[in-house]
Each structure stands twice: as structure tokens, then as C-alpha cells.
N, C-alpha and C positions, 0 to 999 in steps of 0.2 A: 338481517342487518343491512341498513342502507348501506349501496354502494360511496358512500362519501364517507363512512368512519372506515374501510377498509383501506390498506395503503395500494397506491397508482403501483397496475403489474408493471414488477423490475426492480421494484424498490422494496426494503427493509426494514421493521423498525430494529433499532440497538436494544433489543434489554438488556440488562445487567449481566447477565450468562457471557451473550457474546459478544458484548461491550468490552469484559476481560480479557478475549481472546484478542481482541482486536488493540487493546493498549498492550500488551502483551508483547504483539509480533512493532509496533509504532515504536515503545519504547527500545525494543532490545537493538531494533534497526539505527534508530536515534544516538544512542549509547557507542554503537561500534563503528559510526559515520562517525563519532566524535573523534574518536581513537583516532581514525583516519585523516583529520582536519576538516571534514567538513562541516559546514555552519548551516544552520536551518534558515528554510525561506520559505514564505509563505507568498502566493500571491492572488490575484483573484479571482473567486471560481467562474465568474463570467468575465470575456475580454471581447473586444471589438470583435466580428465574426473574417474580417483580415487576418488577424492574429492567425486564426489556424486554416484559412480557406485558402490563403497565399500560398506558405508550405506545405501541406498535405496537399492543394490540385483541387481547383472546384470537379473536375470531371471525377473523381475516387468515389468509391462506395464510399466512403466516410463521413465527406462532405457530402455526397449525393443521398445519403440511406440513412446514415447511423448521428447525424450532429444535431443535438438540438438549439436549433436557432432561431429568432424570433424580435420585431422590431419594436424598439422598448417605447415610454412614451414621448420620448423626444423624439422620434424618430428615427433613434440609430438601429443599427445592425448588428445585435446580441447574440453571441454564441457560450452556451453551456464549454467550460471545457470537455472534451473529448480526453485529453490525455494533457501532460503537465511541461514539457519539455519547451512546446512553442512560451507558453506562457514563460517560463523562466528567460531564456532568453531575449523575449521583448524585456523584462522587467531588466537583465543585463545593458542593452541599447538604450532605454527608458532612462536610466540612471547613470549611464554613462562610465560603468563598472569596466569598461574592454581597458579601462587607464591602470587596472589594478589586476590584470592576468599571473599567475594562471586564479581562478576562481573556483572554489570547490563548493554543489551545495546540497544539502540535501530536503526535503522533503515530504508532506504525510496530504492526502486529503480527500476529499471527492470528483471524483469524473464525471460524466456523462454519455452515455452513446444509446442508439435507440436501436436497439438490436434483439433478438429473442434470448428470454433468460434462461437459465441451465444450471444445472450445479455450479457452483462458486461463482455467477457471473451474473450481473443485474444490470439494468440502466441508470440505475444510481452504483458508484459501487467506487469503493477506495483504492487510495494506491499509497507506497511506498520509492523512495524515486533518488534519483541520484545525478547530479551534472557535474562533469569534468570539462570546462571548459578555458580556452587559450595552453592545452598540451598537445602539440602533436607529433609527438614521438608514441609509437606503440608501447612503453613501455606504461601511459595513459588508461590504455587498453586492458591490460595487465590492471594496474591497479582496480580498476572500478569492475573490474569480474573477480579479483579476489574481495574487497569488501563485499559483495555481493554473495561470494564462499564463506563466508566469516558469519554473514545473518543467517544464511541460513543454517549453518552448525551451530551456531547457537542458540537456534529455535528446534533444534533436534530434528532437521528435516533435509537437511542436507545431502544424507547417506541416503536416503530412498528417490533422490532426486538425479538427472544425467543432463550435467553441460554438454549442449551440443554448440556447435561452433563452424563458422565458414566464414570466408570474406565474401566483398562484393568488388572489390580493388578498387583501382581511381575512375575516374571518370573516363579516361581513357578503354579503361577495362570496360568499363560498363556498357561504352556506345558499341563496343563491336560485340557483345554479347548480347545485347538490346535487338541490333542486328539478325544474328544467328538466331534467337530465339520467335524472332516474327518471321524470319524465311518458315523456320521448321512450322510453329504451329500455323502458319499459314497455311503450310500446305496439308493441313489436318484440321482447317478451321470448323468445318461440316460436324467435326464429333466433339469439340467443346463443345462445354456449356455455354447458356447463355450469358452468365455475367462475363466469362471468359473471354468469349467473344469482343465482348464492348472489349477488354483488358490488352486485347490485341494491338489494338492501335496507339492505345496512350500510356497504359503499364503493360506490357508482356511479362514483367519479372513478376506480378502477382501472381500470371497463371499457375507461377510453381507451388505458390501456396495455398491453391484452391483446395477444400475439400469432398470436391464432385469425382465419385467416384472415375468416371471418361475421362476427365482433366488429370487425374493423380496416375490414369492409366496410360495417356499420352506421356506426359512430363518424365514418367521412367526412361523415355528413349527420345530425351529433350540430349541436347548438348549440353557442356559440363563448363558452367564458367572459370574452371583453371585452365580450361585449356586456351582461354583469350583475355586471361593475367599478363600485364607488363613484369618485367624486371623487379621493377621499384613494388609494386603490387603482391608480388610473389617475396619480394626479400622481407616487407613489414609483416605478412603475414608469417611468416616464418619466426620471426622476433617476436612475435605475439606468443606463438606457442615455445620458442624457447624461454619464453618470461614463465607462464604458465607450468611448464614441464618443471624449471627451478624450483617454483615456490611447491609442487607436488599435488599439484589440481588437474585433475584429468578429465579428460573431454573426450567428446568425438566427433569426427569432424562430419560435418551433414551437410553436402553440399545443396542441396534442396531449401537451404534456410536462407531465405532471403528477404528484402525490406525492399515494398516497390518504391519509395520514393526516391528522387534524383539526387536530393541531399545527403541522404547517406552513401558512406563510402568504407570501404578496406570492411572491419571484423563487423560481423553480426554474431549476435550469441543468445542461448534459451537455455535456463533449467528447467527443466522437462520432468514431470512423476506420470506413473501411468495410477496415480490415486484416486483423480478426478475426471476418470471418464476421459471422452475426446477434447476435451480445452486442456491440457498438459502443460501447458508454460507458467509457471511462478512467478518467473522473473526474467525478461529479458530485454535486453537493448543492442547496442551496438556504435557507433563512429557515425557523428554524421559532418562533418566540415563543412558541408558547405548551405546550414540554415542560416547561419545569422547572413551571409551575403544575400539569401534569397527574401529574408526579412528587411531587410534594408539597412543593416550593420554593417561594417566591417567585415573583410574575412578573417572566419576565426575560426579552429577547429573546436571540436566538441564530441564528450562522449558521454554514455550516461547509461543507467537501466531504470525501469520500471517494476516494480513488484505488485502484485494483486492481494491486499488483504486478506478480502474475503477466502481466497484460496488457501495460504498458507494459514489464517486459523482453522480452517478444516484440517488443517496437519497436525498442526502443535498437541502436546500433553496439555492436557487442564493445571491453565495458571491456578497459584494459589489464590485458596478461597481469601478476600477483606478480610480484616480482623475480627474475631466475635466481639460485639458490643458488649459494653455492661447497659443494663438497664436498671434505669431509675425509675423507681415507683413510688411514688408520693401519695398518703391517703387525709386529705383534708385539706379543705384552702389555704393554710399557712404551710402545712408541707410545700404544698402545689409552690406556693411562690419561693420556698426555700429551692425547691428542686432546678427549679427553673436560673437559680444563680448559681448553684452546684453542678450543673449541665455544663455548663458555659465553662465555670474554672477547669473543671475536669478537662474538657475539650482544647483548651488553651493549655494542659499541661501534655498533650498527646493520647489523651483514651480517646477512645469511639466511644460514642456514648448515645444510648434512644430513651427519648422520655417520652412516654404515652400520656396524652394531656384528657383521659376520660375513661371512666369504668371504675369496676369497685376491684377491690385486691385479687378478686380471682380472674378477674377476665382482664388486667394487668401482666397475673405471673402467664394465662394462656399464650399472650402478646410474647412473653419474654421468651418460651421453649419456641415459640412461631420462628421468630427472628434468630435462635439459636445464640441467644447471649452467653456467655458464660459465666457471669455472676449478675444478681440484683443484689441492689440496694432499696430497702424499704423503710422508710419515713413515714411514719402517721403522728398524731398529738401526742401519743406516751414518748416516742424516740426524742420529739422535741425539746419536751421539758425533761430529761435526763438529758438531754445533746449526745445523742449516741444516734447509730443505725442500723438497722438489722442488716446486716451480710452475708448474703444465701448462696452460695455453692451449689451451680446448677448443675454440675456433673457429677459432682461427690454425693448432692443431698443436707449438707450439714448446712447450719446456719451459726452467727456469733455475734456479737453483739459489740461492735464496734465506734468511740468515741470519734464526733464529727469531724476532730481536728487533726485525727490520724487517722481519715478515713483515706487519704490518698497513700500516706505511704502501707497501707494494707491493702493496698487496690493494685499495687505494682507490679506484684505479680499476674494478674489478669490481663496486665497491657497489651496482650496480644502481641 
């Protein structure tokens, strides 16, 4: 098969299977975000390549390795989104919405990153997504890691899942820890890794999240960012997990969990399963206060999570199967055109309904067990001039002979 009908490695098609799965975990997230007050946003899957090159740091693997961007034909500077958070906040600035704080929103769509694929993870690949933004009070913090608790229990995956949790404190915290952590691995630069290396100089807090084995073996005997926590730093985190301990969500706390970029601040947080291999995180996000200032808004605090589709359908029980159709089987051109306005009403009264528009009665009723209907209706020239229809009971077997004008309220029961 030509490489052109196959789909670009990274990318997915949807069948119907796990099309399911995937409305499935959109819908139940959408549903409990309601609960919660927040309102759905959508915005666009490409933005100016500003949008996320500002905040994320042209120098980041992200922007340097994994964004696809590309100069469209006007000549601007296109970036795929990578992730959803920049994008909603411009659309916050854009719109002029910081008048109407606090702003709760949620989210569903496609990303982008150009990265190697793996179980649950593609270069095209979805998300689920959450912004709490103009709260900042930790109690913020709390909220948007309990609705985050809430989908995932009620996608039955909650319990095989483990909130992990740390802060990163204020900025204050940050620069003397930024500090202490380029003395140390500076002076162990020789056995990092290579991306590590670059990380030294302009993110040292990524080193902790590297997965090269030398780096994860250094970082064990890194310095521990509580110990260059302010006050103020050490007290919100502490209200975080008093918020957290009330509502009865437990976590643990992982100091290692960390977000290189400068904008975030105070809680970082991950549901973590060890179901999918080494990519373990479901869902995570954290505090970031200080993007919309880095975007060119207002300062305004913000907090939000992320969730990975494709991952948590790999979790979920199998949603239920669509409704079994009835099928309509018409034999002769005046059936045909009866069928064809009987399709429609049926359809407008709430059946599912499949009309096969070619073949003779038996390569019809084969169509009908294909598709696993649960009843046909058959229509030929005798049913017409009696105005009745044959009504077949495709599990039972039996069949009855039912008038056209009470064929729906005899079809009620099939409604699936």
C-alpha cells in the first residue's frame, strides 16, 4: 500500500471502537466540569507561534524539538498547538475577559508535539483540560485537583491511579533553588546527559525530570527544594494539603515533580498509574501566576490540569455499545420510496434506523445480522396493498405482521 493512504507516524485514525472511548472520557469530564461551574472553550488549534514560544522559552526542548511550526502563506509564524493553556489565556487577553474574574473554563481537543510515539502517546493526540484563572488563594488549587478527582472516579480509574504532589513556591523560592541546583549539578556537569547539559544553564529544574538514567542518578543527591521555601511558600502549601486532607484525597508528596518553566509557581501535581508503561501521568497541571504577565496581560494568577485522552481510554471499561438499529428492508421500487419516508419519520421520532438502499431480501436480512439490528421491518408490493409490514424479531426469530399505522407504537419496544 502506498505510503500516502497510510496515516503520518504519531497520528491515529478514530474508528468507531475508540471514537467511544474517547466521547466517553470528553463527555463524563464535560458533565463534572459543569458540576463545578465551568463553561466550555474552545479555541484555535493553530495560534501565532508567540503564543507559545514566549511562554514556554525559545531555548526549551519543546519549542526547539517537539512544536510544529511552520510560515503559512501570508507569511506569518504558525504554530500547531503543543498544549492548551497558552492558547486559552491569550483568548482571556484577546477578549478582554480579566474584567469578569474569577473565570472558570474547560476544554477538549487536539495537540501537537513532535516527539517519538509510545503507548498512549502520539503527535497528534487529545486532551482534556481545565483553567482556574484570577483565584489565588490555594484553596484554587484544591478545587481544580478535586474536579480532576471527580473524573477520574468517575471514569472508574481513579482508584488504580496516585496523586503525586509538590510545590515549586514563589519566585523567590524558585531563584535560590535555581541557584543551588546549578552549583550542584555543575559540579557533576561531566555525567549529565547531553540535553541535560544544555538544561544547566537556562532550565536546571528540568534536570529533575529527565529520564536518563546518570541524570535520575545524580538528582537523587540534588538538594530538596523545601529546604529554600519562604514562609509565605511553605504556609500555601501547607493549605493546599489541608484543603486536600478535608475533602479525603490523598496524595504523596514527590518532591522531584517539578514544571521548568519560570511561570509556574507554588503546587505542581500528577495522577500517575503504573498501567501505561513509563509515560504514567493522566493528568496533570499545577499554579502558574505569572503567564498572562509573561503574555502581555495583566498579572493574574492561574491554575489548571491537563488530561491525556488517549491515555485514560486505554483505562476506562467499554462504554456502551450505540443503540441496535432496526433495519428497514424494502423489496420493490414503491417500497423503496415508502421506506425512504418511513426512515426519516422513525428517525425524527428517536429510533436508529439503517436502510440498505440495494440487494434482494436475503443479502438485505445478511446486512441486518452484520450490523446486529434488532428488528427488521420488511416491505415488499404484497405488505403495501394490505398496508401492513412484516416485523421480524431478530433475536427471538418470530415474525408478525403488523399495520403501517401502528407500526411505531409496535416498534417502541425495540427503541433501544
Amino acid at each position: 500500500m502506498s505510503r500516502a493512504l497510510q496515516p503520518v507516524r504519531g497520528t491515529q485514525d478514530l474508528l468507531p471502537a475508540v471514537m467511544r472511548r474517547h466521547r466517553a472520557v470528553i463527555e463524563t469530564a464535560r458533565g463534572h466540569a459543569l458540576r463545578f461551574g465551568y463553561d466550555e472553550i474552545a479555541t484555535p488549534v493553530f495560534e501565532f507561534t508567540d503564543v507559545f514560544a514566549r511562554p514556554i522559552g525559545e531555548t526549551t526542548d519543546i519549542v526547539m524539538k517537539e512544536m510544529y511550526s511552520f510560515v503559512d502563506k501570508g507569511g506569518e509564524e504558525i504554530t500547531l498547538r503543543p498544549e492548551n493553556t497558552a492558547g486559552v489565556v491569550r483568548a482571556v487577553i484577546s477578549n478582554a475577559l480579566t474584567q469578569s474574574l474569577p473565570l472558570r473554563f474547560f476544554y477538549h481537543g487536539s495537540m501537537f508535539r513532535y516527539e517519538r510515539p509510545q503507548k498512549g502517546r502520539f503527535r497528534q493526540f487529545h486532551q482534556i483540560g481545565v483553567e482556574l484563572i484570577g483565584v489565588k488563594e490555594p484553596q484554587g488549587d484544591v478545587e481544580v485537583i478535586a474536579l480532576g478527582a471527580d473524573i477520574l472516579h468517575a471514569l472508574g480509574v481513579l482508584e488504580r491511579t496516585e496523586l503525586h504532589l509538590n510545590t515549586l513556591g514563589d519566585p523567590e523560592s524558585r531563584g535560590g533553588y535555581r541557584d543551588a541546583l546549578v552549583k550542584y549539578f555543575g559540579a557533576h556537569a561531566h555525567k549529565l546527559s547531553e540535553d541535560s547539559r544544555k538544561r544547566l544553564e537556562r532550565n536546571p529544574l528540568r534536570i529533575l525530570d529527565s529520564k536518563d538514567a546518570a541524570d535520575i542518578a545524580l538528582s537523587a543527591g540534588a538538594p530538596h527544594f523545601e529546604d529554600y521555601l519562604t514562609p509565605a511558600s511553605h504556609d500555601f502549601f501547607r493549605r493546599v494539603r489541608d484543603g486536600l486532607d478535608g475533602l479525603g484525597i490523598r496524595y504523596v508528596l514527590d518532591p522531584r515533580l517539578v514544571r521548568g518553566l519560570d511561570y509556574y509557581t507554588h503546587t505542581a501535581f500528577e495522577f500517575v498509574t503504573t498501567e501505561l508503561g513509563s509515560q504514567g501521568a493522566v493528568l496533570a497541571g499545577g499554579r502558574y501566576d505569572g503567564l498572562m504577565g509573561v503574555m502581555g496581560g495583566p498579572e493574574t494568577p492561574g491554575v489548571g490540569w491537563a488530561g491525556g485522552i488517549e491515555r485514560l481510554s486505554l483505562m476506562i471499561a467499554e462504554p456502551p455499545a450505540p443503540p441496535r438499529p432496526i433495519a428497514l428492508v424494502p423489496i420493490g421500487g414503491d417500497a423503496e420510496a415508502l421506506a425512504l419516508k418511513l426512515a426519516q419519520e422513525l428517525r425524527r421520532d428517536g429510533f436508529a434506523v439503517d436502510l440498505a438502499y440495494s440487494g434482494n431480501l436475503q443479502k438485505r436480512m445478511r446486512r441486518a445480522d452484520r450490523i446486529k439490528a434488532r428488528v427488521a421491518v420488511i416491505v415488499g408490493e404484497d405488505e403495501l396493498k394490505s398496508g401492513r409490514a412484516a416485523l421480524r424479531d431478530l433475536d427471538a426469530g418470530t415474525q408478525t405482521d403488523v399495520p403501517l399505522t401502528a407500526l411505531k407504537d409496535r416498534l417502541a419496544a425495540f427503541r433501544g
